[in-house]
C-alpha positions as a printed NumPy array, in Angstrom:
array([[46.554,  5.996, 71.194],
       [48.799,  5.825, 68.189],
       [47.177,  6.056, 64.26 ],
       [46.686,  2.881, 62.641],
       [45.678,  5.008, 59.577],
       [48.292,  5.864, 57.456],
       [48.186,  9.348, 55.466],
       [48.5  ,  9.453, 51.41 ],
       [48.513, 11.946, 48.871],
       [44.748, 12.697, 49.248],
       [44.792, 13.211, 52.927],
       [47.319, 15.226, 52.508],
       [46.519, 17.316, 50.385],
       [43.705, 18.043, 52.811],
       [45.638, 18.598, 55.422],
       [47.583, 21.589, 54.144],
       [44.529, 22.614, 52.838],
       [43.39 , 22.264, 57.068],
       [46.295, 23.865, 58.232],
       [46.   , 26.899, 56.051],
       [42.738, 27.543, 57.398],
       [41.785, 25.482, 60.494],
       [38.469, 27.094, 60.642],
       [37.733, 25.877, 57.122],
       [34.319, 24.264, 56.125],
       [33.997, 20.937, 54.612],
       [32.964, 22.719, 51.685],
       [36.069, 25.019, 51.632],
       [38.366, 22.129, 51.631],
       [36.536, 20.882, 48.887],
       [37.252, 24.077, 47.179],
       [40.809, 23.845, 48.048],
       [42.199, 21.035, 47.475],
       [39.618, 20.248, 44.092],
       [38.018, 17.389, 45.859],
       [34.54 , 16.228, 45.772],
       [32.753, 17.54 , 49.466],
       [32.373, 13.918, 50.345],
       [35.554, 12.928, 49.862],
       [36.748, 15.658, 52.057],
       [34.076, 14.519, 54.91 ],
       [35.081, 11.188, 54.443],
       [38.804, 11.403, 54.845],
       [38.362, 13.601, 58.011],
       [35.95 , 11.421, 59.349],
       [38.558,  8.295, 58.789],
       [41.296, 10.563, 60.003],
       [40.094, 11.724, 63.046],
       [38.138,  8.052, 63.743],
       [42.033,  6.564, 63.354],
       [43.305,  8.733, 65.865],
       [45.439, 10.386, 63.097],
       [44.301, 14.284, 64.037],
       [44.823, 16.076, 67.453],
       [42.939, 18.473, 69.078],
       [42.247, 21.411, 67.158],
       [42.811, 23.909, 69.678],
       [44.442, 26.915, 69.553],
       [47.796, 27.24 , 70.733],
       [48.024, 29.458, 73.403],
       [51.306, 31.31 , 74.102],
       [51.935, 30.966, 78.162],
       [53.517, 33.806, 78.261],
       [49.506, 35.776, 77.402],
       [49.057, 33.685, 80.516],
       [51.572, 35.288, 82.842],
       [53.865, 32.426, 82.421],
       [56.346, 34.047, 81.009],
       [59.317, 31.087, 82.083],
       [59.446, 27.392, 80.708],
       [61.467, 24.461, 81.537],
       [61.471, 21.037, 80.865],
       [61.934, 18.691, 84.191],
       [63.637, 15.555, 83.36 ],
       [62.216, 12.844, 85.394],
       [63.038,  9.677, 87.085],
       [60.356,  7.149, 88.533],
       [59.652,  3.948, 89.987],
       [58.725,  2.246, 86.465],
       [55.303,  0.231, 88.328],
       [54.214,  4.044, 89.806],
       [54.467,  5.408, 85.978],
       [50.561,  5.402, 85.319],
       [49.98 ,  6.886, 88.72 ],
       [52.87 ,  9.903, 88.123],
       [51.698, 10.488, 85.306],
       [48.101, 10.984, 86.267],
       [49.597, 13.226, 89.58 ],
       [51.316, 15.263, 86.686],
       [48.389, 15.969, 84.745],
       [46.879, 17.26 , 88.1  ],
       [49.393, 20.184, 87.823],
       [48.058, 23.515, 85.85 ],
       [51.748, 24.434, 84.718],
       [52.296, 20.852, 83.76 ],
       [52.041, 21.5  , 79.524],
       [52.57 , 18.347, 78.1  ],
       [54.764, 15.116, 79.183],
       [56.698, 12.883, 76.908],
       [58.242,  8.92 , 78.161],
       [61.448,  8.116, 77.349],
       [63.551,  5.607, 76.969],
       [67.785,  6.46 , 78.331],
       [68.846,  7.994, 80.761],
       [65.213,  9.756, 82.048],
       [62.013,  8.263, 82.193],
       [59.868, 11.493, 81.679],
       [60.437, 14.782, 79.708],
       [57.474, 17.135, 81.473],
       [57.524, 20.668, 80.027],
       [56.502, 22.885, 82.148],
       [55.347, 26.854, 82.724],
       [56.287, 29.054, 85.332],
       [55.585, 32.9  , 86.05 ],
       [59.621, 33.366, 87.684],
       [62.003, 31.229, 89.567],
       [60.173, 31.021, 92.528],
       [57.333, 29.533, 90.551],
       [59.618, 27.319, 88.849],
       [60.75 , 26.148, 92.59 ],
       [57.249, 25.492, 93.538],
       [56.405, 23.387, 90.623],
       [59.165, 21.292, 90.713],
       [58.907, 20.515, 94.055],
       [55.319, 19.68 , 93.176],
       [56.729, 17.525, 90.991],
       [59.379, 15.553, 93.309],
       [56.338, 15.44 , 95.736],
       [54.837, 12.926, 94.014],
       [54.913,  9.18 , 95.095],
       [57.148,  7.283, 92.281],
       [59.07 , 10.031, 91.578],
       [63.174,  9.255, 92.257],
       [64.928, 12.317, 90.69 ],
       [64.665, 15.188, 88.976],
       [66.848, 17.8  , 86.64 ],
       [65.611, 21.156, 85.243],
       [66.824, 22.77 , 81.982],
       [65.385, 26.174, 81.586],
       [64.201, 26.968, 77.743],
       [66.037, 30.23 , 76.678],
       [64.974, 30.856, 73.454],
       [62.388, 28.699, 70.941],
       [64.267, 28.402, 68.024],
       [61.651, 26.188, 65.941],
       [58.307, 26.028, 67.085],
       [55.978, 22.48 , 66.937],
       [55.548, 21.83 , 63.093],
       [53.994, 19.034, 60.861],
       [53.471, 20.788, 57.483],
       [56.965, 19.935, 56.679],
       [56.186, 16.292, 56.773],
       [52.815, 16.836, 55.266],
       [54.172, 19.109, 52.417],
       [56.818, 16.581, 51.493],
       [54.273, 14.02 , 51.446],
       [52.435, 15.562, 49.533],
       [54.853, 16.493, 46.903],
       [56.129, 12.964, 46.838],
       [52.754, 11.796, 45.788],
       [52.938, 15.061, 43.051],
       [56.454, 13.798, 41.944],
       [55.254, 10.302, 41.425],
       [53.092, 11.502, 38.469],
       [55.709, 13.731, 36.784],
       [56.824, 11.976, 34.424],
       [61.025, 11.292, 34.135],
       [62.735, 14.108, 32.68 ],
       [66.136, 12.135, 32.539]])
């Protein structure tokens, strides 16, 4: 579900602060950032209640897995089978994470594999399921930038710090 809640100087702030050290104590944040504990507890409590925050687990490279090859599958499907794809896809281990689209796919699925056989196996899996028209698989040969936020909390954050700077013009 998408956030209603939308993030300001404060929560962000507390963010950074949270994705400096995820294991951090309410208290710690406090610490951090130079907020009062119950601010800190609650903003996250608003946060997470908005849907704003993901899961905080860790991100685990596939490769520690054995999965050392990833692709992404671009999918087309039979638009009234979406929910029921998509609930086939999640039923797939190597299945990471799956994106809808709008052009000229329907799905982006990112996937894991342990070789090319794998790979074969999987995306057959995946054109196995009912709804599914078409597929076409792009192998990932290098990460070149990783998932991020911090760039979009960071400037938000220093937005809010320009704001009170005063004009030096």
């Amino acid at each position: 579900m998408p956030s209603t809640h939308t993030v300001d100087q404060i929560d962000a702030r507390i963010l950074l602060a949270l994705a400096d050290a995820p294991r951090a104590t309410v208290l710690a944040l406090a610490a951090e950032t130079g907020l009062s504990r119950n601010t800190v507890q609650a903003r996250l409590s608003k946060l997470d209640a908005a849907g704003s925050l993901h899961s905080f687990e860790r991100r685990i490279n596939p490769l520690a897995l054995g999965y050392p090859l990833q692709a992404f599958v671009l999918t087309n499907v039979t638009q009234r089978k979406l929910a029921a794809v998509a609930a086939a896809l999640a039923d797939i281990p190597e299945v990471l994470e799956v994106h809808g689209l709008s052009g000229v796919a329907d799905l982006l699925i990112h996937v894991a594999a342990r070789d090319a056989d794998d790979l074969y196996r999987v995306a057959g899996q995946i054109l196995d399921i009912k709804g599914v028209k078409r597929t076409s698989t792009a192998l990932v040969m290098r990460e070149l930038v990783d998932y991020r936020i911090n760039p979009l909390v960071a400037a938000l954050a220093g937005a809010a710090q320009d704001e009170r700077q005063p004009d030096s013009r």
